[in-house]
NUDO-632527 format. One record per residue (C-alpha): residue number from 1; chain; y negated, z, x negated; residue in one letter. Coordinates in Angstrom, 2 decimals. Each point is the difference from the previous one (the first is absolute). Layout:
REM NUDO-632527
+-----+-------+---------+---------+---------+------+
|  nr | kette |       y |       z |       x | rest |
+-----+-------+---------+---------+---------+------+
| NUM |     A |       Y |       Z |       X |    a |
...
+-----+-------+---------+---------+---------+------+
//
This chain:
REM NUDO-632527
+-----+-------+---------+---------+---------+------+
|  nr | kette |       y |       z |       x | rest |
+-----+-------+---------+---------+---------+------+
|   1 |     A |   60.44 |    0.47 |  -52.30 |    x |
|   2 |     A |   -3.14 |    1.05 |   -2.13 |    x |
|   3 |     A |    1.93 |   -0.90 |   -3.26 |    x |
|   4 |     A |    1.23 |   -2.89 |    1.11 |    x |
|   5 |     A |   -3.17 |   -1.34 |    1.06 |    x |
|   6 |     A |   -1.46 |    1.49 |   -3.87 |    x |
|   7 |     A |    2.94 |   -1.79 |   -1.79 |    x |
|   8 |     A |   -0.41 |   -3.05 |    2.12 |    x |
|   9 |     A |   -4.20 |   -0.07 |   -1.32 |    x |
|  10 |     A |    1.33 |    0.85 |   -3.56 |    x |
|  11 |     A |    2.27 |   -3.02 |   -0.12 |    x |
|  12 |     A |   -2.65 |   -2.21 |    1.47 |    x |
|  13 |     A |   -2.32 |    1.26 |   -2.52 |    x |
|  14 |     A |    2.30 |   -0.54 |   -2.78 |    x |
|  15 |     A |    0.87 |   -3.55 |    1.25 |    x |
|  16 |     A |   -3.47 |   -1.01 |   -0.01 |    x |
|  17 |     A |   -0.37 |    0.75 |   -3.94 |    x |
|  18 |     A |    2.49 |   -1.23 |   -0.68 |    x |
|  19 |     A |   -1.15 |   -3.19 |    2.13 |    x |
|  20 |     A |   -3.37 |   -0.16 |   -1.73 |    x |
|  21 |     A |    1.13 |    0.93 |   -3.66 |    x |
|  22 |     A |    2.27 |   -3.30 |   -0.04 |    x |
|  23 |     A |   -2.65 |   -1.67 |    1.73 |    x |
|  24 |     A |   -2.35 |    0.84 |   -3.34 |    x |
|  25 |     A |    2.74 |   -1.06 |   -2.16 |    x |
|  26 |     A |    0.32 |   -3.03 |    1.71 |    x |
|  27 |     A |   -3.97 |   -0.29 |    0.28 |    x |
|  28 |     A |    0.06 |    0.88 |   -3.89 |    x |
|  29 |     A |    2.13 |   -2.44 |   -1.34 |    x |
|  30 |     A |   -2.07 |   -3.06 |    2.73 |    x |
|  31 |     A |   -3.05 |    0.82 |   -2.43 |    x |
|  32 |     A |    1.50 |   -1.18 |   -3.00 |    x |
|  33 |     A |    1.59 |   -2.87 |    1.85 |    x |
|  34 |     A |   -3.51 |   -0.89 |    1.24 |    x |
|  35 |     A |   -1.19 |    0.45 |   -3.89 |    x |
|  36 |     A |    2.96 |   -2.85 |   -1.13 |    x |
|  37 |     A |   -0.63 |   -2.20 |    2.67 |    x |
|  38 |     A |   -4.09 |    0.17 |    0.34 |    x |
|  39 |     A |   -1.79 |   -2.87 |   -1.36 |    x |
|  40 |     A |    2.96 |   -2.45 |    0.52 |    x |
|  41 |     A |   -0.38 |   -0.32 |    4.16 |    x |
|  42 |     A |   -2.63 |   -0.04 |    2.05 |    x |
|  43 |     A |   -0.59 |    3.48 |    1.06 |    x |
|  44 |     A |   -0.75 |   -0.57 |    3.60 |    x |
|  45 |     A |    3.11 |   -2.52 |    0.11 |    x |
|  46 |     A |    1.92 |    2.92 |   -1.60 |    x |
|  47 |     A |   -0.94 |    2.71 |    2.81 |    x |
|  48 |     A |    0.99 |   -2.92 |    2.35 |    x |
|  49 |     A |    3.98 |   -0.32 |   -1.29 |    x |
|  50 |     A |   -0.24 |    3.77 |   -0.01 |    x |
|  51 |     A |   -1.33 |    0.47 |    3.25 |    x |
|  52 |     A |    2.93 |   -2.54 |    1.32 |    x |
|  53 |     A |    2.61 |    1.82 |   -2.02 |    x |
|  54 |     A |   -1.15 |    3.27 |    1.30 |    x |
|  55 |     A |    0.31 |   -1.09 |    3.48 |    x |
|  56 |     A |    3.34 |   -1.33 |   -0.39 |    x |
|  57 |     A |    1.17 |    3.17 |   -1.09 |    x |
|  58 |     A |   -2.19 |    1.96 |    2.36 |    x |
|  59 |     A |    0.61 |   -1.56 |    3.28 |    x |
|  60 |     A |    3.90 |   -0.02 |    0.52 |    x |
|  61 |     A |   -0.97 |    3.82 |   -0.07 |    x |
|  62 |     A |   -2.94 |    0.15 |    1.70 |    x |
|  63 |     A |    0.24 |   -2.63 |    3.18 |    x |
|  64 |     A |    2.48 |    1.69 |    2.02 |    x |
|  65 |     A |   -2.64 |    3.65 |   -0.30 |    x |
|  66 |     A |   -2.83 |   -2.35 |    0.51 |    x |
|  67 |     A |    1.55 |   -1.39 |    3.46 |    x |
|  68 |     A |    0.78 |    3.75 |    0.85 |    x |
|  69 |     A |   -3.29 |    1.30 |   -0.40 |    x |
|  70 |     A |   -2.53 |    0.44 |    2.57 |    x |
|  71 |     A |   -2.80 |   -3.29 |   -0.68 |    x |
|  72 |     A |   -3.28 |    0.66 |   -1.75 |    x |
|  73 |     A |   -3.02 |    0.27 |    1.17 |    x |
|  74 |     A |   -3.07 |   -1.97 |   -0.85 |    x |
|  75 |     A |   -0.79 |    2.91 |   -2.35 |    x |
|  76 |     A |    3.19 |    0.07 |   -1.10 |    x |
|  77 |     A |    0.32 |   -3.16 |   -0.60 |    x |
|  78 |     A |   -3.32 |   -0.37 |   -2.08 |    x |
|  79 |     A |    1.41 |    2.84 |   -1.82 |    x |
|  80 |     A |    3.20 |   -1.23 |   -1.69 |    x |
|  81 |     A |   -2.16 |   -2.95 |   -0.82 |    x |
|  82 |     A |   -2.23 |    1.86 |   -1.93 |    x |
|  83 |     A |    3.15 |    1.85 |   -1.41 |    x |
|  84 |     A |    1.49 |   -3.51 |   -1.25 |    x |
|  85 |     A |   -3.34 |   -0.90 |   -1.68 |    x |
|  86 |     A |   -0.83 |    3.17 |   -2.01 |    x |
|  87 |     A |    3.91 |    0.65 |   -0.34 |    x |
|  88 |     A |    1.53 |   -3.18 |   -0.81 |    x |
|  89 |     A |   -2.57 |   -2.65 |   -0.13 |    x |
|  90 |     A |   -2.65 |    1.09 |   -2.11 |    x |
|  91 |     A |    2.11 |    2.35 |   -2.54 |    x |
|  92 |     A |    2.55 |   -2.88 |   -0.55 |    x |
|  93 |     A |   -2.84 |   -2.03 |   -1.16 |    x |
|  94 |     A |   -1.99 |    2.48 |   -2.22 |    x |
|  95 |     A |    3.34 |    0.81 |   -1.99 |    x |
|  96 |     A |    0.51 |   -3.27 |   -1.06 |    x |
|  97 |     A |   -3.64 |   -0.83 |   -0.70 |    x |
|  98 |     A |   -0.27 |    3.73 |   -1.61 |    x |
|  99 |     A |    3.16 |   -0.66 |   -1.91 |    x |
| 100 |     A |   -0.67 |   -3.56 |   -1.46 |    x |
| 101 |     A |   -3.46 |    1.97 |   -1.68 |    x |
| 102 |     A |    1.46 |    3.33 |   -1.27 |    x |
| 103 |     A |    3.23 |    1.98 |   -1.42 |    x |
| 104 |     A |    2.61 |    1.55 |    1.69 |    x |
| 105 |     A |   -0.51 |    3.02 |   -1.08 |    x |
| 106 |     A |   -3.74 |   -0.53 |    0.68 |    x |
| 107 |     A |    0.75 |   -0.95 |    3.58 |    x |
| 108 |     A |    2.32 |    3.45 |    0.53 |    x |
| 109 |     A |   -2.53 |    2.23 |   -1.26 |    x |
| 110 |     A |   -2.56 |   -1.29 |    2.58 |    x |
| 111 |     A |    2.33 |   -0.36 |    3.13 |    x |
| 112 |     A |    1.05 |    3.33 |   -0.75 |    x |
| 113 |     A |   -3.33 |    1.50 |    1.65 |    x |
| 114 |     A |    1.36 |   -1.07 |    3.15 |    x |
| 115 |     A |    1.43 |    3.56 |    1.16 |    x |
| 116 |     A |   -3.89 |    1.29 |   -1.14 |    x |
| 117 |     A |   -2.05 |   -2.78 |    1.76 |    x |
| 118 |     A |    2.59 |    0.24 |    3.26 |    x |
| 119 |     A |   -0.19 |    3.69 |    0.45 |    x |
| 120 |     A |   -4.03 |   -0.12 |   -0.78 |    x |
| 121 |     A |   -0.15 |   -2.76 |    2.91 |    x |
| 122 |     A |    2.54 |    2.64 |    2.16 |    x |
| 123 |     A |   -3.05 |    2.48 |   -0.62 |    x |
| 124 |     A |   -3.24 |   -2.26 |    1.09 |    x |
| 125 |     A |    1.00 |   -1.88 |    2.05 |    x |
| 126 |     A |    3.12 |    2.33 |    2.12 |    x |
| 127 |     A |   -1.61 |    3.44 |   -1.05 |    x |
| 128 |     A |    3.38 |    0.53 |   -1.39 |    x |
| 129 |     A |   -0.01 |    3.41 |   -2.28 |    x |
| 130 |     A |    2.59 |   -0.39 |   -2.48 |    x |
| 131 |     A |    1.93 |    3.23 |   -1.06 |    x |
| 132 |     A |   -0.63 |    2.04 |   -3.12 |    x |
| 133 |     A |    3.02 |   -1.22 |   -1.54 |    x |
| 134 |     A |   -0.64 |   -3.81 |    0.55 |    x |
| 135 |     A |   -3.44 |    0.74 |   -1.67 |    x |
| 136 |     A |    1.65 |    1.03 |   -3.02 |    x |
| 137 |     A |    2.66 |   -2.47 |   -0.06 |    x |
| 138 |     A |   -2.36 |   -2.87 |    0.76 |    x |
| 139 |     A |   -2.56 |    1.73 |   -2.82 |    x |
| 140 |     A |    2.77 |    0.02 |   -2.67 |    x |
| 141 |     A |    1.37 |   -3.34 |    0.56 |    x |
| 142 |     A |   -3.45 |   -1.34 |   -0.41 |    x |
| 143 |     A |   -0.45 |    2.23 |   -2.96 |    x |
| 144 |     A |    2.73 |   -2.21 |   -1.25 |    x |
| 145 |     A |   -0.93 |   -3.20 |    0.95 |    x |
| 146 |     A |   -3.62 |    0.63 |   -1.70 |    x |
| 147 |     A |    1.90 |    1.06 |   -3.43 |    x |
| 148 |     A |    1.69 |   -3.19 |    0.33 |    x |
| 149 |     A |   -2.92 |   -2.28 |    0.98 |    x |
| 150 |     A |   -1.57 |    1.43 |   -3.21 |    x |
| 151 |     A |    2.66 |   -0.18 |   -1.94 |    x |
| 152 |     A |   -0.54 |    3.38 |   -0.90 |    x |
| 153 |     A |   -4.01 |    0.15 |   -0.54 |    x |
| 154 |     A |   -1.83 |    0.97 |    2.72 |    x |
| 155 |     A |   -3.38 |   -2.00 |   -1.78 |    x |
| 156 |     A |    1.78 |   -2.96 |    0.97 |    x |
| 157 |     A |   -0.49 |    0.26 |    3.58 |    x |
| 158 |     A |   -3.88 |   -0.22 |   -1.34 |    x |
| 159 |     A |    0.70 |   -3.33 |   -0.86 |    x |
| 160 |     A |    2.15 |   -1.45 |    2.59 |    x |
| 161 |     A |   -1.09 |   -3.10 |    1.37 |    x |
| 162 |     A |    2.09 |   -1.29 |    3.45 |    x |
| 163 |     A |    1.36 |   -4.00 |   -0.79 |    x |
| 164 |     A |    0.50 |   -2.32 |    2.93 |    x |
| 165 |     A |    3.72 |    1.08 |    0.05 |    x |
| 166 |     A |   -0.92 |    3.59 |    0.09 |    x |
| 167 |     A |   -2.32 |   -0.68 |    2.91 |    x |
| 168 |     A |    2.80 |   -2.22 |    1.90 |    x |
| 169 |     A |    2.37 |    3.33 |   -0.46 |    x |
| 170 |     A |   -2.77 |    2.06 |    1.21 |    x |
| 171 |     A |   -0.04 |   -1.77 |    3.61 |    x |
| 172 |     A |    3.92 |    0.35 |   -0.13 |    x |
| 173 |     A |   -0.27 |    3.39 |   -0.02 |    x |
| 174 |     A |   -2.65 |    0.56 |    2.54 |    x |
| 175 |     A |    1.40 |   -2.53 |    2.28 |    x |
| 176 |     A |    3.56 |    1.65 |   -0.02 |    x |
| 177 |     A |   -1.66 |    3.69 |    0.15 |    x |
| 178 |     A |   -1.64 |   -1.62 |    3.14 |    x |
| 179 |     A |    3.27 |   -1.23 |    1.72 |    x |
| 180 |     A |    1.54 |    3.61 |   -1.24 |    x |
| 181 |     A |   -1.90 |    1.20 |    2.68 |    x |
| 182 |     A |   -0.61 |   -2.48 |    2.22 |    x |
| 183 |     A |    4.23 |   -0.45 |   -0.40 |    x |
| 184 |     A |    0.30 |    3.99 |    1.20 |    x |
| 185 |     A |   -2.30 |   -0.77 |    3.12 |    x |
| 186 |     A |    1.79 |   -2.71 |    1.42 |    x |
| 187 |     A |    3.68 |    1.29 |   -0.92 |    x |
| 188 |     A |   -1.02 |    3.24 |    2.58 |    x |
| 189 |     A |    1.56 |   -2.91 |    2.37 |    x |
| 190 |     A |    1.78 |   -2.77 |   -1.74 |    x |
| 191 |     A |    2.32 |    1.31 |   -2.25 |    x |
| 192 |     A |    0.16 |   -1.32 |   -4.32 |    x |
| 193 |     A |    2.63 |   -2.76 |    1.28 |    x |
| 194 |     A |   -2.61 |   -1.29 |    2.54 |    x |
| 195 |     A |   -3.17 |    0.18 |   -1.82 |    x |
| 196 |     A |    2.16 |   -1.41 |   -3.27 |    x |
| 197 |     A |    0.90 |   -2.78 |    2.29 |    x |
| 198 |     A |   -3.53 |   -0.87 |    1.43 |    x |
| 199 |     A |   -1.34 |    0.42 |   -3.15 |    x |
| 200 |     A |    1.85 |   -2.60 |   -1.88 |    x |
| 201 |     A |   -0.08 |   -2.34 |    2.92 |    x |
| 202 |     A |   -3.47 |    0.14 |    0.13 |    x |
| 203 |     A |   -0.71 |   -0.32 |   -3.61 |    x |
| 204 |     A |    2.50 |   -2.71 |   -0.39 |    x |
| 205 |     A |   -1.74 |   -2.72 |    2.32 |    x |
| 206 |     A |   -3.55 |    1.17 |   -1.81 |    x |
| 207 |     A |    1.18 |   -0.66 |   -3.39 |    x |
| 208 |     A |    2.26 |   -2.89 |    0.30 |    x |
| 209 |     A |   -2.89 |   -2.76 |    1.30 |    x |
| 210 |     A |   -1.99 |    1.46 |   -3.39 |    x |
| 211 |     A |    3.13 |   -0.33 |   -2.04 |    x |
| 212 |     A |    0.36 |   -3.57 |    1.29 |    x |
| 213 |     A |   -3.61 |   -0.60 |   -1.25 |    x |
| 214 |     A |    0.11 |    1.44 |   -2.92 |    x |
| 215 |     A |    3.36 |   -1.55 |   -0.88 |    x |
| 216 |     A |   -1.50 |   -3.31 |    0.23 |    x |
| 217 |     A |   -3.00 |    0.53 |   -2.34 |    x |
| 218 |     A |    1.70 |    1.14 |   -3.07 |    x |
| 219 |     A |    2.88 |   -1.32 |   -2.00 |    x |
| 220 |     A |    3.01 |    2.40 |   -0.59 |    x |
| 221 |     A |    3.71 |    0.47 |   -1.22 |    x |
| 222 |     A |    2.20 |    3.21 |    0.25 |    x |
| 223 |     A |    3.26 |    0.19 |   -1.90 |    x |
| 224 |     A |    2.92 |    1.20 |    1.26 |    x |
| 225 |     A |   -1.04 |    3.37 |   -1.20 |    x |
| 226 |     A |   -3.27 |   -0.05 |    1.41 |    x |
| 227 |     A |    1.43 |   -0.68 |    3.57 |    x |
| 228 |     A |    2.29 |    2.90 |   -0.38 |    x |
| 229 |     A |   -3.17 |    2.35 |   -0.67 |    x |
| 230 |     A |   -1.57 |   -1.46 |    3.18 |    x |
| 231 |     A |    3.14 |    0.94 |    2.07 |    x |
| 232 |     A |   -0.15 |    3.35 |   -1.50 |    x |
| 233 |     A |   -3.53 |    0.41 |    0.61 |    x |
| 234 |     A |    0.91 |   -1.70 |    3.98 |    x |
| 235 |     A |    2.81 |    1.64 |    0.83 |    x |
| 236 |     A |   -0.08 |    3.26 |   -1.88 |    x |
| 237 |     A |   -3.81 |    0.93 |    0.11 |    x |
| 238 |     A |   -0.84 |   -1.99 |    2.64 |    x |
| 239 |     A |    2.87 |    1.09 |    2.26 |    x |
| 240 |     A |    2.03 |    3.26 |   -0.88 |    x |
| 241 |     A |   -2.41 |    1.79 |   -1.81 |    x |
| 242 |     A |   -2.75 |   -0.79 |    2.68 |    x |
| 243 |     A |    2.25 |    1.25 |    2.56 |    x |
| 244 |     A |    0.97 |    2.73 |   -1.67 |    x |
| 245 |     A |   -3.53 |    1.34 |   -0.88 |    x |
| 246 |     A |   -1.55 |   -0.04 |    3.80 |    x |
| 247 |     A |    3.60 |    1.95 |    1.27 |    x |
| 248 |     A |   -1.06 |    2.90 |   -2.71 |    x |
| 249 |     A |   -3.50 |   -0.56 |    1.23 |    x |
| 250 |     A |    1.39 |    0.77 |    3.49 |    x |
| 251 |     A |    1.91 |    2.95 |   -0.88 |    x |
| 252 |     A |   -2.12 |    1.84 |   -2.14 |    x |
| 253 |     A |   -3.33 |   -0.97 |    0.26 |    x |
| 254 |     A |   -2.09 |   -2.10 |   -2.40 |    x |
| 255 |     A |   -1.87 |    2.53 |   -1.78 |    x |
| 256 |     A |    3.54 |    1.16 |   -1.09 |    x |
| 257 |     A |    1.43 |   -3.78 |   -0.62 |    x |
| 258 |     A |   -2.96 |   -0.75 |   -2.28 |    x |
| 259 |     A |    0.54 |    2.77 |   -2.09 |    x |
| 260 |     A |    4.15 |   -1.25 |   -0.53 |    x |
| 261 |     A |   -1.35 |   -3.38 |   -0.64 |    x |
| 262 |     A |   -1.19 |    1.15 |   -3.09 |    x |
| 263 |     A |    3.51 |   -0.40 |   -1.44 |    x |
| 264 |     A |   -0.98 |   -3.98 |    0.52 |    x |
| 265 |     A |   -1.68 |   -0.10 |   -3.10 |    x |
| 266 |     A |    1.64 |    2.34 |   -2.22 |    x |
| 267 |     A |    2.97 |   -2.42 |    1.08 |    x |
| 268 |     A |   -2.33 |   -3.14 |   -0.66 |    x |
| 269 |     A |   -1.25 |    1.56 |   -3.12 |    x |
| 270 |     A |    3.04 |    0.63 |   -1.42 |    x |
| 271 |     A |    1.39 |   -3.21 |    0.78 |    x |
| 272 |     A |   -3.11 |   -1.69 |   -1.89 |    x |
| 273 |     A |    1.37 |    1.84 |   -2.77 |    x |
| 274 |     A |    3.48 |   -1.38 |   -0.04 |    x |
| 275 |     A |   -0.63 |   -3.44 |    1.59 |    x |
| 276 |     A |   -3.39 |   -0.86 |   -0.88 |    x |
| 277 |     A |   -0.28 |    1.72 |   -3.44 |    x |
| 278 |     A |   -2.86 |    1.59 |    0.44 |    x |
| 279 |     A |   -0.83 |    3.02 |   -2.25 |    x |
| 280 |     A |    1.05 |    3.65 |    1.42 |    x |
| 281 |     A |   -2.19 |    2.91 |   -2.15 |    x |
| 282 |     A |    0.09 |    3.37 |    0.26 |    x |
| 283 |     A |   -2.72 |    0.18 |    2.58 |    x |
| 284 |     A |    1.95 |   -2.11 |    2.03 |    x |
| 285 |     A |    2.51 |    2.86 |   -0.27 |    x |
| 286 |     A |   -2.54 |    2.47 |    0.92 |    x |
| 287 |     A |   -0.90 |   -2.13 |    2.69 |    x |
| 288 |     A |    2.92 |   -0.58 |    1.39 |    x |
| 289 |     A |    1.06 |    3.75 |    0.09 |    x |
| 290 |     A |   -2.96 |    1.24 |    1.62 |    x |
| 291 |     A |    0.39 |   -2.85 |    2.79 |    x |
| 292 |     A |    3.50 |    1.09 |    0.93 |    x |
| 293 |     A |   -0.83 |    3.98 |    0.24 |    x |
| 294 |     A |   -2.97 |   -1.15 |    1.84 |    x |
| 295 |     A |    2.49 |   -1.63 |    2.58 |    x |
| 296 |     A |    2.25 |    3.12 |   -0.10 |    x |
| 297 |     A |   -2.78 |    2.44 |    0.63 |    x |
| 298 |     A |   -1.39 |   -1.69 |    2.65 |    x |
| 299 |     A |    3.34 |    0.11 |    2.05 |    x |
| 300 |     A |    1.62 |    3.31 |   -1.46 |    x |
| 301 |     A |   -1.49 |    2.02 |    2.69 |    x |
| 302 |     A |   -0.99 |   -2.36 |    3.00 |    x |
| 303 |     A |    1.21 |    0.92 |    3.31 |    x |
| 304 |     A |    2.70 |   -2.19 |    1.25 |    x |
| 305 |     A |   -0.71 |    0.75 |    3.43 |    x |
| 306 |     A |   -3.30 |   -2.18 |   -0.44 |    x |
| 307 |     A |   -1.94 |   -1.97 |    2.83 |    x |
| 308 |     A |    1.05 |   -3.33 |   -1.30 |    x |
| 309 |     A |    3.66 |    1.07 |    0.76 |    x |
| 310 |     A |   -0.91 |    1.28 |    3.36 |    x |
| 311 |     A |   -2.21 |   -2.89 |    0.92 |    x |
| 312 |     A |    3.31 |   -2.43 |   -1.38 |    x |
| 313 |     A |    2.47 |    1.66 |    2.39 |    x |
| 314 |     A |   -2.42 |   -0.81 |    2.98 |    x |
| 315 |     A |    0.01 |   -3.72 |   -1.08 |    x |
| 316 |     A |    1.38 |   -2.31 |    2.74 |    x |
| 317 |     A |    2.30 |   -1.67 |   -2.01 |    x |
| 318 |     A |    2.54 |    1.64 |   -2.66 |    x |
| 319 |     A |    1.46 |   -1.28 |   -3.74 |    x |
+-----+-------+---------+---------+---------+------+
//
C-alpha cells in the first residue's frame, strides 16, 4: 500500500513537469509572437482577443468543475479577482507594451528573474525558507542570467539604464510572482481547472470594454499571418499553457514551478535566435548552461513528499 501510494506521488510529480515544461515552451514561443505582432495592434485590444480566445478554450473544461465546486466566498471571490488582474490582466498588457519597446532576447533575460523575485516574495511575505538546494539552483541560474544581461562584462551592469519596455516587463514579472502565490492560496480549495476558469472569466469581461475603447481610437490592419499569431498567443498561451502552469502550481508548489519556468526563456531565447535573428554569443552559451543546471540542482534532491502535494490531495475538487 505504502508503494503504491509513493509511486502514485512520483507519477503526479512527474506529470506536473512535464505539465509546466510544455507550458514554458508554449509560454516561450508567445514571447516572440508578442515581439512580431507588437506595434501593429493595439495592445490592450490584443489582451482582449486573447483573453476571449483563452476562455473559449478554457471554459468547455472548466464550467462543468466550476458548477461542482462548493461557491466562493466574499473573500474568495475578491481573491480570484485579484488573481485575474495581476495574472492575466495586467501581464497581458505589459508584454505587449514591453515587447513593442525592446528585443526578444532582451525581454527573456528579464522575465527570467521570475523564479528569483517569486521565491523572494514566498520568503517576506509567507516566511517560506527555501531549501539549500533551491538556493543554489536559483543562485546559479541567476549567475547565468547576469552573464547574459552583460553580455559577458560584469561593468556593464554599471551602466544599465531600465527603458520603458524594460519597466513594463518588470511589472509582468512582479504581478505574475504575485498571483504565483496568491494562485497557491486559493487553489488549497478550488482546484487549477477552477481558478483557470474564474480567472479567465473574470479577466475577459475587464479587458474586453478596454479593448472596445481602445479599438476605436487607433487605426489598424492584421494580415492573415498576424491573426494566426493572435490565435496562437489566445488559444495556446492564453488557454493551454495557462492551464497547464496553475495544475503544476497545484501539484508541486510554486516555489518549485518558478524554478521549471525558467526553461520559458531559454525556449524564448532560443527561438529569438532562429525566428527573430537575433545574435546568440558565447555568453549566451554560458548563460544558458548555467540556467539549466540551476533548474536541475534545485530539483535533484527535493523531497517529493512535499507540503504542496499533501495540501493538493486535500483539495475539494480533483484533475
Amino acid at each position: 500500500m505504502l508503494n503504491f501510494t509513493a509511486n502514485t506521488i512520483k507519477s503526479t510529480h512527474f506529470k506536473a513537469i512535464v505539465a509546466i515544461l510544455l507550458s514554458a515552451l508554449i509560454y516561450g514561443g508567445n514571447i516572440i509572437a508578442g515581439r512580431l505582432i507588437a506595434g501593429t495592434i493595439p495592445p490592450v485590444t490584443l489582451s482582449a482577443i486573447r483573453a476571449i480566445l483563452g476562455l473559449i478554450i478554457l471554459l468547455p473544461i472548466t464550467w462543468p468543475a466550476i458548477k461542482r465546486a462548493p461557491k466562493p466566498t466574499k473573500k474568495e471571490l475578491f481573491q480570484l479577482i485579484v488573481i485575474s488582474l495581476i495574472g492575466i490582466t495586467i501581464p497581458y498588457i505589459s508584454l505587449i507594451l514591453g515587447l513593442a519597446e525592446t528585443t526578444g532576447t532582451n525581454a527573456s533575460v528579464i522575465l527570467a528573474t521570475l523564479p528569483a523575485m517569486t521565491n523572494a516574495m514566498l520568503f517576506l511575505i509567507c516566511k517560506t525558507k527555501p531549501s539549500k538546494f533551491q538556493v543554489w539552483g536559483i543562485f546559479t541560474s541567476f549567475l547565468g542570467l547576469v552573464i547574459v544581461f552583460t553580455q559577458g562584462d560584469l561593468l556593464h551592469l554599471l551602466s544599465f539604464k531600465m527603458g520603458r519596455g524594460e519597466l513594463y516587463l518588470l511589472i509582468n514579472v512582479v504581478c505574475i510572482s504575485l498571483f504565483n502565490i496568491v494562485g497557491q492560496d486559493i487553489m488549497k480549495k478550488f482546484s487549477s481547472i477552477v481558478t483557470s476558469g474564474y480567472s479567465i472569466i473574470f479577466a475577459t469581461v475587464t479587458l474586453i470594454p478596454l479593448g472596445l475603447y481602445q479599438m476605436n481610437s487607433f487605426t489598424w490592419h492584421l494580415s492573415l499571418t498576424g491573426w494566426l499569431l493572435v490565435i496562437y498567443m489566445g488559444c495556446f498561451a492564453a488557454g493551454i499553457a495557462f492551464f497547464l502552469n496553475l495544475y503544476g502550481i497545484q501539484k508541486i508548489g510554486s516555489g518549485q514551478a518558478t524554478i521549471l519556468n525558467n526553461m520559458q526563456y531559454i525556449f524564448s531565447i532560443s527561438l529569438s535566435v532562429f525566428i527573430l535573428k537575433e545574435s546568440l554569443f558565447v555568453y549566451h552559451w554560458l548563460g544558458f548552461i548555467l540556467v539549466i543546471f540551476g533548474v536541475i540542482l534545485s530539483l535533484a534532491k527535493s523531497s517529493i513528499q512535499s507540503p504542496q502535494l499533501v495540501e493538493s490531495k486535500n483539495t475539494n475538487q480533483t484533475i
